[in-house]
N, C-alpha and C positions, 0 to 999 in steps of 0.2 A: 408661486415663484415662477418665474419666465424661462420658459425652455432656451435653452440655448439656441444657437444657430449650427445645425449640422456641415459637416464639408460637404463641400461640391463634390457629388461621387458621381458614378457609373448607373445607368440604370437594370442593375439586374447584379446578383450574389457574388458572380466571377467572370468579368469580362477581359476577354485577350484584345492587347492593342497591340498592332506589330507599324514594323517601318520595315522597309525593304533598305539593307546597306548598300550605299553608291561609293564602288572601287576604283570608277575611272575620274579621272583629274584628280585625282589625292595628295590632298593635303600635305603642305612640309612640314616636315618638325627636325628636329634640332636633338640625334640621338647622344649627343653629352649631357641632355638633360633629362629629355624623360623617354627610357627605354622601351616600354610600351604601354596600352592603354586599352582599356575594353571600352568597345560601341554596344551598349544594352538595344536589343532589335526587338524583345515583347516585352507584355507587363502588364502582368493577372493581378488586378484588384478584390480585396476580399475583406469586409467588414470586417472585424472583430468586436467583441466586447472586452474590455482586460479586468475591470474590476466593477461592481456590481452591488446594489441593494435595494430593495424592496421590501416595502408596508403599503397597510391597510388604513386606510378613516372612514370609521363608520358614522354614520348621519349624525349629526348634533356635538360630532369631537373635532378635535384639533390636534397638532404637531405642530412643538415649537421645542425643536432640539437639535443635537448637535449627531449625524450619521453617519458610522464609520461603515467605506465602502470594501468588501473583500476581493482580492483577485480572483480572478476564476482563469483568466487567459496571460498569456504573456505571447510580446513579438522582438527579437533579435536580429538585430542587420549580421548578415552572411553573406561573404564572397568562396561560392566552390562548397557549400557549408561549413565553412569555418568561420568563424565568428571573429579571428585576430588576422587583420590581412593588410595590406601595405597601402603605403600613399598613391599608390596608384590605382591602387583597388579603392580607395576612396572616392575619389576622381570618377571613377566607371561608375559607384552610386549617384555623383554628381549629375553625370552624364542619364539616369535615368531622370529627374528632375528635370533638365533641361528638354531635353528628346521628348516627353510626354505630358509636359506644363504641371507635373507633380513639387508639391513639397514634403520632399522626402526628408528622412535620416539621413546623412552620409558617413558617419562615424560610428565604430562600433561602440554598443549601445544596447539598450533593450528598455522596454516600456515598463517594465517592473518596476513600482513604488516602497518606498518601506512603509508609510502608513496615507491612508485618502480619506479624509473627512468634507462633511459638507452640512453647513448649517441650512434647517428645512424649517418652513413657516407655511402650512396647509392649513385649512379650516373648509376645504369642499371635501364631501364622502370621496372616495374615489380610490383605485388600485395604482399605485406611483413606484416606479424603475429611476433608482439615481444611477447611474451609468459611467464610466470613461470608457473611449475608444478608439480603434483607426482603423486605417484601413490598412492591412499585410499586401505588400506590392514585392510581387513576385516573376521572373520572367530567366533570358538567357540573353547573353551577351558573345558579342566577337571578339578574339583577341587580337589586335593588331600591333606590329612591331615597326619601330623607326630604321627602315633600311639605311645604310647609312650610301650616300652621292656622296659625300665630300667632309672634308675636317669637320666642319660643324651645320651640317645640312643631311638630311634625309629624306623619305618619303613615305609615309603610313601601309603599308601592308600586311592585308590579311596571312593569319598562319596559314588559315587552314585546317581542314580536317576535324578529326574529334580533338586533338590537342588545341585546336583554334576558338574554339566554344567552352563557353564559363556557365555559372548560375549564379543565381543574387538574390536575397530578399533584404527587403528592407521596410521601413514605413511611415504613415503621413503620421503630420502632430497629432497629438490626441487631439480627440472634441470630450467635452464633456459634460452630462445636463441631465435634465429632468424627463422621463414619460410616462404617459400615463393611458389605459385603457381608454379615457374616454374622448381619443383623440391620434385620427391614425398620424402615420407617416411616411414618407415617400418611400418606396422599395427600391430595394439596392441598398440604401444608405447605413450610416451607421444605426442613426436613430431606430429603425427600423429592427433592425437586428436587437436590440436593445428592447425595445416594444415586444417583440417576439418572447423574449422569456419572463415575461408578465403572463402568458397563455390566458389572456382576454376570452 
């Protein structure tokens, strides 16, 4: 069976990606409509595995069946760690998608399956990991509020301080495929992590 094709990840387990916020010439908004808005400024990537299975083919056998994969991990989008949080807070996940070229969650949500099967057709020996996973994108955000100039005009500004700073996790679509001991895979990645609890 053909491995799938892994995300475009990070090369290495948890890597911090930041943007420095720019407060001068800021942006207008329109504080009758949206009151305020979080700018995500990092965003720690971290494989995960969420559900999982593995077998053996010894020399001269085959598998041709149907494999049910079990959870081992689970990942929940949170704003502030709460996991039920407003449209606006949605928008702030948006904004980390945008801000760091991820495709993220934005809705709360979680990776949790009720049941993952996968039909498998081997006929090579070999030690084989049926996997789903993603990446857990994690980081901190500024809170910024629509000062209000005029009836329906304003101008984005920072809070400030520790009431001005938020937190967020969220995560990329699952990947999900085949690995196997006799065949590495790039580090960093999901695949990899995946390949890892094979213990080749």
């Amino acid at each position: 069976m053909a491995a799938s094709a892994a995300f475009t990840t990070l090369a290495c387990m948890a890597v911090g990606i930041q943007a420095a916020p720019a407060y001068a010439d800021s942006p207008d908004c329109n504080p009758n409509i949206t009151r305020y808005r979080g700018t995500p400024i990092t965003a720690v990537l971290t494989p995960v595995i969420t559900e999982w299975d593995s077998f053996a083919i010894a020399p001269g056998t085959s598998i041709d069946q149907t494999r049910t994969l079990t959870q081992v991990n689970s990942v929940s989008t949170s704003v502030n760690n709460s996991v039920d949080f407003s449209s606006e807070d949605k928008t702030t996940l948006g904004s980390v998608g945008t801000k760091f070229g991820l495709s993220v969650a934005t809705s709360a949500g979680s990776t949790t399956t009720s049941t993952l099967t996968e039909d498998v057709h081997f006929n090579q020996p070999g030690v084989y990991g049926l996997y789903r996973g993603t990446e857990r994108v994690e980081g901190q955000w500024l809170l910024e509020i629509c000062g209000r100039t005029g009836p329906t005009t304003g101008k984005w500004v920072w809070v400030g301080g520790s009431a001005g700073t938020g937190t967020y996790v969220t995560y990329t679509f699952p990947d999900q495929g085949t690995v196997s001991c006799a065949q590495a895979e790039p580090p960093g990645t999901v695949r990899a992590v995946a390949r890892a609890r094979l213990h080749c």
